[in-house]
Legacy VTK file of the C-alpha trace (Angstrom):
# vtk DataFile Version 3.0
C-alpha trace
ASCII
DATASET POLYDATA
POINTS 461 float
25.809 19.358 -25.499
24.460 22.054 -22.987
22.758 20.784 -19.681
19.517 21.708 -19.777
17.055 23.251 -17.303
13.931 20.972 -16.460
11.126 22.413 -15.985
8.556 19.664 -15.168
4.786 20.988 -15.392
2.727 19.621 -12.782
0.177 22.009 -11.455
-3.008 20.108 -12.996
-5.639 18.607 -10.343
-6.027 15.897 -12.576
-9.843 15.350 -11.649
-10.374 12.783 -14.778
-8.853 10.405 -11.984
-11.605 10.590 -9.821
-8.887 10.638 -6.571
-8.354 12.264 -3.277
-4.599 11.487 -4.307
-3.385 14.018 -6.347
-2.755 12.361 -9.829
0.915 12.524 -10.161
1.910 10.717 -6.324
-0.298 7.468 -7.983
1.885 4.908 -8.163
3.660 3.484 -11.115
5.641 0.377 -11.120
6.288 1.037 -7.072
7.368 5.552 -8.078
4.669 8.251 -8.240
4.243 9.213 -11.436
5.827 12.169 -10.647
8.991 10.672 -9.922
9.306 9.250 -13.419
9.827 12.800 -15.074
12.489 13.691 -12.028
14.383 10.289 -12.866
14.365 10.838 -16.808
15.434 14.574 -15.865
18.391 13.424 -13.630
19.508 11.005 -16.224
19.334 13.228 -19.041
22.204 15.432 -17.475
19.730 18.378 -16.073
21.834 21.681 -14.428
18.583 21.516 -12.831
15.089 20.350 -12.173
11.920 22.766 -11.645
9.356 21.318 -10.671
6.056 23.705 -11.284
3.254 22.685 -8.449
-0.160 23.779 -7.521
-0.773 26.358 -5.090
-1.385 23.109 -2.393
1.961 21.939 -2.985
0.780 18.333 -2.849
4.171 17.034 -4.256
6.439 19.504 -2.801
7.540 16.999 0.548
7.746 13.702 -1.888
10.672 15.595 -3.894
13.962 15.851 -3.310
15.810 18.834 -1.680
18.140 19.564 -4.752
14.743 20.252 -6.857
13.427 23.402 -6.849
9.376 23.370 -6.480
7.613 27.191 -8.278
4.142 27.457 -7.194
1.166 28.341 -10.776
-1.345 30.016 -8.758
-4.322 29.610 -10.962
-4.509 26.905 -13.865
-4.189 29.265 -16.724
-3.225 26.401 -19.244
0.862 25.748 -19.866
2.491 29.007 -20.536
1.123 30.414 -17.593
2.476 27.168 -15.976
6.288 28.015 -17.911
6.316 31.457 -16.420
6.100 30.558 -12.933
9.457 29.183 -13.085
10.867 31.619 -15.533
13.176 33.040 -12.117
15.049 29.823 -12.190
16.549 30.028 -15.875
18.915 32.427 -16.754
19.040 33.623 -20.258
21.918 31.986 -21.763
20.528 28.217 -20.859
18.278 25.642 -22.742
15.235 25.057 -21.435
13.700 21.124 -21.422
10.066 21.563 -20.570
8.902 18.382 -19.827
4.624 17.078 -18.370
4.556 15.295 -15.098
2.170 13.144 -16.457
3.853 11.615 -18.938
6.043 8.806 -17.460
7.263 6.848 -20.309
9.621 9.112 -21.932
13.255 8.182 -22.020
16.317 10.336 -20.981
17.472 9.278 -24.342
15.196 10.905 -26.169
15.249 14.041 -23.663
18.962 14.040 -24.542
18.352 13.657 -28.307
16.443 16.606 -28.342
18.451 18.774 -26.781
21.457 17.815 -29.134
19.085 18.483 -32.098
18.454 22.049 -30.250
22.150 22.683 -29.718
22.960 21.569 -33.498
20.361 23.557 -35.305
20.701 27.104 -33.653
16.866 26.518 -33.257
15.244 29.243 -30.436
12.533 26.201 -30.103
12.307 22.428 -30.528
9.341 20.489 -30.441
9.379 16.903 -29.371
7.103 15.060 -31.661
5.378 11.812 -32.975
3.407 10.308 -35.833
0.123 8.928 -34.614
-2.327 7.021 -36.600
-5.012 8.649 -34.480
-4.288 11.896 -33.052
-7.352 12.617 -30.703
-6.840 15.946 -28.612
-3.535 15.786 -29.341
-1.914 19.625 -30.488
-0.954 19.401 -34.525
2.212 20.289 -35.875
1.690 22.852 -38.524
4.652 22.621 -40.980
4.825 25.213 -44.023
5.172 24.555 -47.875
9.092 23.893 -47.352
8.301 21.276 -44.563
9.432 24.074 -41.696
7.537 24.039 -38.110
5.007 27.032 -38.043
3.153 26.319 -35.102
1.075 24.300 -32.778
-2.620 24.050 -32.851
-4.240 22.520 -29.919
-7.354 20.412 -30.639
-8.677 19.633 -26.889
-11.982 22.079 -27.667
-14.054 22.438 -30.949
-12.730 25.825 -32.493
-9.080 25.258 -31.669
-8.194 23.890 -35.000
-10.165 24.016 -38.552
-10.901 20.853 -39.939
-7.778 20.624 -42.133
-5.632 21.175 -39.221
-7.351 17.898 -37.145
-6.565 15.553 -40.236
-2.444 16.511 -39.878
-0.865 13.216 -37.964
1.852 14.551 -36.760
1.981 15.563 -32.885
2.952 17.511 -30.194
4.188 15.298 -27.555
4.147 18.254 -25.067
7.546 18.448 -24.485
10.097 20.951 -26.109
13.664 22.685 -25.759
14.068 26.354 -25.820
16.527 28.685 -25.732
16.081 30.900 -22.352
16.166 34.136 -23.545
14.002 33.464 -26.384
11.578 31.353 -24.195
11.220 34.298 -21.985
10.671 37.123 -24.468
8.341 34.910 -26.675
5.848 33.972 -23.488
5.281 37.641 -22.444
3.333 38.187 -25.630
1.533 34.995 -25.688
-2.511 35.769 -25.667
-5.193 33.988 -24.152
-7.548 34.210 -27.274
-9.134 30.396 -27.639
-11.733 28.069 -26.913
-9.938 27.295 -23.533
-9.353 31.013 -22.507
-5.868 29.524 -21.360
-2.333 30.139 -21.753
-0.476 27.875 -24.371
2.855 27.083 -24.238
2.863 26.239 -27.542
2.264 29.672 -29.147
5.159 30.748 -28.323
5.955 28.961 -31.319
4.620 31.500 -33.971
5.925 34.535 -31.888
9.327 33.181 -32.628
8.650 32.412 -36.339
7.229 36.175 -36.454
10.680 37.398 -34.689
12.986 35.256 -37.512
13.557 32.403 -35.642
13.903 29.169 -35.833
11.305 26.428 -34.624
12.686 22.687 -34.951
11.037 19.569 -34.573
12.778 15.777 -33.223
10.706 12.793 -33.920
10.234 10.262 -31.321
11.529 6.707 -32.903
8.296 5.124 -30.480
5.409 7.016 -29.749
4.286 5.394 -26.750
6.854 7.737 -24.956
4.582 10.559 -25.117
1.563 8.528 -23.971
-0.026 10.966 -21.318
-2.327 9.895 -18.055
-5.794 11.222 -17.506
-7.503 8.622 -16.233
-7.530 5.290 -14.386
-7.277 3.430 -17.657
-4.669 5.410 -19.643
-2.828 4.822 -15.930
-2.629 1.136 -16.118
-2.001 0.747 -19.984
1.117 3.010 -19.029
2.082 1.291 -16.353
1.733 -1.823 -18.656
4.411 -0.414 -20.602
6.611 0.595 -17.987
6.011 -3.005 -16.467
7.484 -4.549 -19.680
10.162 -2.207 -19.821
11.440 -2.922 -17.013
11.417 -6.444 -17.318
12.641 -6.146 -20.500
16.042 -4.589 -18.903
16.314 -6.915 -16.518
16.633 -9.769 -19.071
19.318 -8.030 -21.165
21.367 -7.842 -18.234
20.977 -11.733 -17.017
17.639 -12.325 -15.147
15.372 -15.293 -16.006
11.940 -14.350 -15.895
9.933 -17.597 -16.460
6.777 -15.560 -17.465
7.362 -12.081 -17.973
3.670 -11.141 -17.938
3.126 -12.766 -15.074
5.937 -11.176 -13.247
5.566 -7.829 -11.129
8.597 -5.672 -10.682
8.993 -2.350 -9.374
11.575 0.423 -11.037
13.653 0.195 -7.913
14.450 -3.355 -7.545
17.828 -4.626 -8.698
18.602 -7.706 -9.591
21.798 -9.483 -9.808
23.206 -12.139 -12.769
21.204 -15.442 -13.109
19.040 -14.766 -11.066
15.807 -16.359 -11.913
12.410 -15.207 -10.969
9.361 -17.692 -11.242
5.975 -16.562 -12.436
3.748 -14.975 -10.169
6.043 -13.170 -8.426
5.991 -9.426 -6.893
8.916 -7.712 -5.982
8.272 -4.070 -4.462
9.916 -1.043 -3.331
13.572 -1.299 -2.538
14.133 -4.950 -2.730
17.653 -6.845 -3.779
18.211 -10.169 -4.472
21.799 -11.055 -5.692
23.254 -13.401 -7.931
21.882 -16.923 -8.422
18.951 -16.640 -6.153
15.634 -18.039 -7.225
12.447 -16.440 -6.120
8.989 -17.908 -6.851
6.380 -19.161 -7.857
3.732 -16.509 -6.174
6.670 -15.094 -3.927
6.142 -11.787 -2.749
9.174 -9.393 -2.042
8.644 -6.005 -0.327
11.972 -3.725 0.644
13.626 -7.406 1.219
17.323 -8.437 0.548
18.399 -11.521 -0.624
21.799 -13.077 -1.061
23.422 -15.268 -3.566
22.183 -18.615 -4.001
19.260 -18.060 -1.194
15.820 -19.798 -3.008
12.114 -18.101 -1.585
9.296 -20.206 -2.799
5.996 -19.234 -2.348
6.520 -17.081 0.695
6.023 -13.345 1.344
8.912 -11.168 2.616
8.396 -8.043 3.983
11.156 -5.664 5.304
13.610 -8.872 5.889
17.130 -9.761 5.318
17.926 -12.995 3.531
21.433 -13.438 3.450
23.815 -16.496 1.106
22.763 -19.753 0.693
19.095 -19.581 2.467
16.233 -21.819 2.421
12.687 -19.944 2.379
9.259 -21.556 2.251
7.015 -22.712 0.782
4.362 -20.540 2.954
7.090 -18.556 4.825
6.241 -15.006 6.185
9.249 -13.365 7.048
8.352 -9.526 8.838
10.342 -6.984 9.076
13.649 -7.312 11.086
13.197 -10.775 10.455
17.188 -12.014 9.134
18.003 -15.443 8.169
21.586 -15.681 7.931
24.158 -18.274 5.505
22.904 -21.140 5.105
19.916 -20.739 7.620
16.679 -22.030 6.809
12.696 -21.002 7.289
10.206 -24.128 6.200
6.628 -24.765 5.358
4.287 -22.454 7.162
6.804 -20.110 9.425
6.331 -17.048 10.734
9.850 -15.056 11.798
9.895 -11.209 13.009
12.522 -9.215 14.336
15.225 -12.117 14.684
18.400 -13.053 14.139
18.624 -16.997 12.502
22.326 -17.881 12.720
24.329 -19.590 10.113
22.801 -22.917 9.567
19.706 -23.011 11.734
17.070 -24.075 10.818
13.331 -23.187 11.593
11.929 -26.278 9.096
8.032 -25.968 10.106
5.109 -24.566 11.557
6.742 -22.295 14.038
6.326 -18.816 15.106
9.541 -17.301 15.979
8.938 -13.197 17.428
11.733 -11.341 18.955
14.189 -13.998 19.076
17.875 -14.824 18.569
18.726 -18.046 17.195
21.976 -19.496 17.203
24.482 -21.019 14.603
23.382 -24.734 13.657
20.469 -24.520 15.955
17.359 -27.106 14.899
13.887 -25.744 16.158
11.366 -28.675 16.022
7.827 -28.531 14.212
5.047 -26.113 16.496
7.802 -24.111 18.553
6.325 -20.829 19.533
8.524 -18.054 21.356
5.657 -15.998 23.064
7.418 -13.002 23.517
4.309 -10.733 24.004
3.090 -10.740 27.750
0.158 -7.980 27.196
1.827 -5.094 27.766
5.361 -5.463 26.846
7.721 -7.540 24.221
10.234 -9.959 25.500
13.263 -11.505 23.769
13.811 -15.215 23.712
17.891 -16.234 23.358
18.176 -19.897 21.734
22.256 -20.199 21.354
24.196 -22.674 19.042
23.581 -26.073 18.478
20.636 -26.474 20.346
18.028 -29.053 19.588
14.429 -28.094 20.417
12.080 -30.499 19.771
8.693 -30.815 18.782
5.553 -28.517 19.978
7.419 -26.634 22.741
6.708 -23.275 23.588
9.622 -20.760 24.604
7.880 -18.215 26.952
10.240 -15.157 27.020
12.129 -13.797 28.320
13.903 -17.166 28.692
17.559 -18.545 27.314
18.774 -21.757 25.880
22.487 -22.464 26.673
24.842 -23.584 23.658
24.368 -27.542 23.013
20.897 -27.562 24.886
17.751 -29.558 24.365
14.584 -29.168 25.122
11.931 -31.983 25.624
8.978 -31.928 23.226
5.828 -30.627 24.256
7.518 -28.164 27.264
6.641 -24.836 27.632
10.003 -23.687 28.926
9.797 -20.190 31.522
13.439 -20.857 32.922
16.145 -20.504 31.449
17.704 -23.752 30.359
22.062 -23.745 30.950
24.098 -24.928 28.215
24.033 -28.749 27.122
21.367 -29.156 29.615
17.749 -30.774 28.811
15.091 -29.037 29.618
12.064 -30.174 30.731
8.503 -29.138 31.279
5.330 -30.715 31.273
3.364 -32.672 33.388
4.204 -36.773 33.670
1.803 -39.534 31.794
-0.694 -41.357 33.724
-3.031 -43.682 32.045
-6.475 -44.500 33.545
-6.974 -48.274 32.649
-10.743 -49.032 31.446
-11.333 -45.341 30.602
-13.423 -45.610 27.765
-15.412 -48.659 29.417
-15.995 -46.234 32.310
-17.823 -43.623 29.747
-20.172 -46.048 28.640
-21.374 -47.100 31.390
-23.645 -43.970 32.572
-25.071 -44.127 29.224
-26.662 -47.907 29.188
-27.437 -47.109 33.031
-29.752 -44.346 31.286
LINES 1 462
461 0 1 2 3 4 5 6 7 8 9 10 11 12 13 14 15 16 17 18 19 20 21 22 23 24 25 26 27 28 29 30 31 32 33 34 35 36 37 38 39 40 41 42 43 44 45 46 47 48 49 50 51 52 53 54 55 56 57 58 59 60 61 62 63 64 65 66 67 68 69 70 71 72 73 74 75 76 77 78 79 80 81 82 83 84 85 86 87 88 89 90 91 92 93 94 95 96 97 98 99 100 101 102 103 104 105 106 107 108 109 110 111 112 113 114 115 116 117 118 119 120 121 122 123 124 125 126 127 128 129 130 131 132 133 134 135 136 137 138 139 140 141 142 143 144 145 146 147 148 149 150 151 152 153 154 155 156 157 158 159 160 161 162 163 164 165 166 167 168 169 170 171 172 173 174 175 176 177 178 179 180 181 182 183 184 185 186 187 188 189 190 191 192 193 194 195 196 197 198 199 200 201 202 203 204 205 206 207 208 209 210 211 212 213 214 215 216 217 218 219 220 221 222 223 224 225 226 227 228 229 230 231 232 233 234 235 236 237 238 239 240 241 242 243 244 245 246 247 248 249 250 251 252 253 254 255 256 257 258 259 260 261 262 263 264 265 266 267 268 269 270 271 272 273 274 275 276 277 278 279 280 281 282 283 284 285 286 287 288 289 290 291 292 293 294 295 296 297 298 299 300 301 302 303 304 305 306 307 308 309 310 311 312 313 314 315 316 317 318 319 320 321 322 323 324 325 326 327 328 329 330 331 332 333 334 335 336 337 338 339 340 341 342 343 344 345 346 347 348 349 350 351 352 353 354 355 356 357 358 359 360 361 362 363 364 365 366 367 368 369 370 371 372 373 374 375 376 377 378 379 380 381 382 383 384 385 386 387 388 389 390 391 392 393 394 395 396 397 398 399 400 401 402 403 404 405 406 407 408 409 410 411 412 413 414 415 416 417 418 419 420 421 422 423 424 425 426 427 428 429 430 431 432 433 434 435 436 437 438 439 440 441 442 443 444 445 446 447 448 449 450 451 452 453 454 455 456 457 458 459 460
């Protein structure tokens, strides 16, 4: 099988989305839409991708370098859209024109296609689908002996007759061509219809007229070809995508205890038995490895967690979670924030840009900020490391086996020897040496008859 060319049309301004964003950078399980074409493109074995943008060249900086970004200068419909990257395919090479806007199509089926082009000598091959309701859909116009004909769009009254609207069958917008044939067939293609617009799709019929060959491949699941318009064809697509990607992750060994209830983008990867609980989001980059458990209602973003490591009802953003780790319930780990083997982060802790060692353990309702913790350490309930000072940011040093206690208050920058302690309710502004105590808050004196001594004013009155 050849590798294809991938052209990728993606000039439209999409205005149907009511959006200063243009429509194909919206989002989509944690890609821009137009990222889902690229990936499907890379997958399918593409020589290479085109990627045809509008004169703005909104999407031109969120592609990568290896794709090659053509400029339509005026929205003249599709085959105007084709010709602007006509430079980058040489004659001898299938083409695979796919729509940036449709996101769900599989680099199976891109790869089917092409095979069905390769096998049948065809100069085109139309991607296609049975639909029980066809809308504005273009119709696949077979003749008497079943062959492919042409394409009649049906987005404006007067593109097709009224027999033509009643055909089911298709076109998903996406075809193979041969080059050479491409290119000869789209300089004669008119601009004679109800949208006074360029279609890609008559092409079709110029080829037929020439004595070639126009194939068809049927998509096994229509809801490949489902295209994006508008806010709500957006989410029902990114329903689907959603559940595919869950779906994947089950076949290869995740748990998810409630797949609809479960939020995870195309990125994330997931190792064996790991099991996610329901309400869960896990965004952007994020890796969790085997036998972790994350959730109920944890939140994940670019995090990276390590066998065995539990997160509970905590959000994690831009943190490293290594084996064995404790998190939450109500943990919110920020970025730099790294708990390492065996460490722990309890109920209601905050922890940014610091190192927990091996078996430390920050168990409750603590702030920890710019800090480095040491192996085995135990940091009591209410510590606070204030490492801010109004201007500048201070790091605190804590080193192994130290037990702070309760309510003290670490005012950087300051260090904690190996083996120290420090008494609870100190704010500590000296460094404390190792296996020392440290002390430091005022001594206890009790006023005898106190409360007596408050009363009295009052029945004087």
């Amino acid at each position: 099988m050849s590798a294809p060319v991938v052209v990728i049309l993606a000039a439209g301004k999409g205005t149907r989305m009511r959006s200063s964003v243009p429509k194909l950078l919206h989002p989509i399980c944690g890609r821009p839409m137009i990222g889902w074409p690229v990936a499907v493109a890379r997958a399918s074995g593409a020589a290479k991708i085109v990627v045809v943008d509008a004169p703005e060249r909104p999407l031109k900086q969120h592609l990568d370098d290896d794709i090659v970004s053509v400029v339509q200068a005026q929205p003249l419909g599709t085959g105007d859209a084709v010709k602007a990257a006509l430079n980058e395919i040489q004659p001898e090479q299938t083409v695979v024109v796919l729509t940036g806007d449709t996101p769900l199509i599989r680099a199976e089926s891109i790869a089917e296609l092409v095979k069905t082009h390769d096998e049948s000598g065809a100069a085109a091959t139309i991607l296609t689908a049975i639909l029980d309701e066809p809308g504005a859909y273009g119709r696949v116009v077979r003749d008497q002996s079943g062959h492919v004909t042409k394409v009649v769009e049906a987005k404006a009254a007067g593109d097709a007759t009224p027999e033509e609207l009643r055909i089911q069958e298709v076109n998903s917008g996406i075809f193979a061509f041969s080059g050479a044939r491409l290119k000869d067939a789209l300089a004669r293609v008119q601009n004679d219809n109800a949208q006074g617009e360029y279609y890609l799709p008559d092409v079709l019929p110029i080829l037929k007229s020439d004595g070639h060959k126009v194939a068809a491949h049927a998509l096994q699941d229509p809801v490949e070809m489902a295209g994006i318009n508008h806010r709500v064809q957006l989410a029902e697509v990114t329903r689907h995508a959603q559940q595919r990607i869950n779906h994947q992750h089950m076949l290869n060994g995740v748990t998810l205890i409630n797949p609809d209830a479960t939020v995870i983008d195309a990125d994330v990867e997931l190792g064996h038995d790991v099991t996610i609980e329901q309400g869960c989001t896990l965004r952007g980059a994020t890796t969790v490895a085997a036998g972790a458990s994350i959730g109920p209602h944890a939140t994940l973003i670019d995090a990276e967690v390590g066998e065995g490591s539990t997160v509970i009802h905590s959000y994690v953003n831009l943190a490293v979670i290594d084996k064995n780790v404790s998190v939450g319930p109500f943990v919110y780990l920020r970025p730099k924030a790294h708990l390492h083997d065996g460490s722990k982060a309890g109920t209601f802790v905050e922890i940014k840009n610091s190192e927990v060692g091996p078996g430390a353990k920050v168990p409750h309702l603590s702030y920890i900020g710019d800090t480095d913790i040491g192996a085995r350490t135990n940091i009591g309930a209410g510590t606070i490391t204030a490492n801010y000072d109004g201007v500048n940011k201070h790091r605190t040093t804590i080193g192994a086996d130290v037990k702070s206690s309760v309510h003290v208050s670490f005012v950087a920058p300051v260090s904690v020897g190996d083996n120290g302690w420090t008494a609870a309710g100190s704010v500590i502004t000296d460094d404390v040496p190792a296996g020392a105590l440290g002390v430091a808050r005022a001594r206890q004196s009790n006023i005898e008859g106190y409360a007596e001594r408050r009363k009295a004013p009052k029945e004087q009155a």
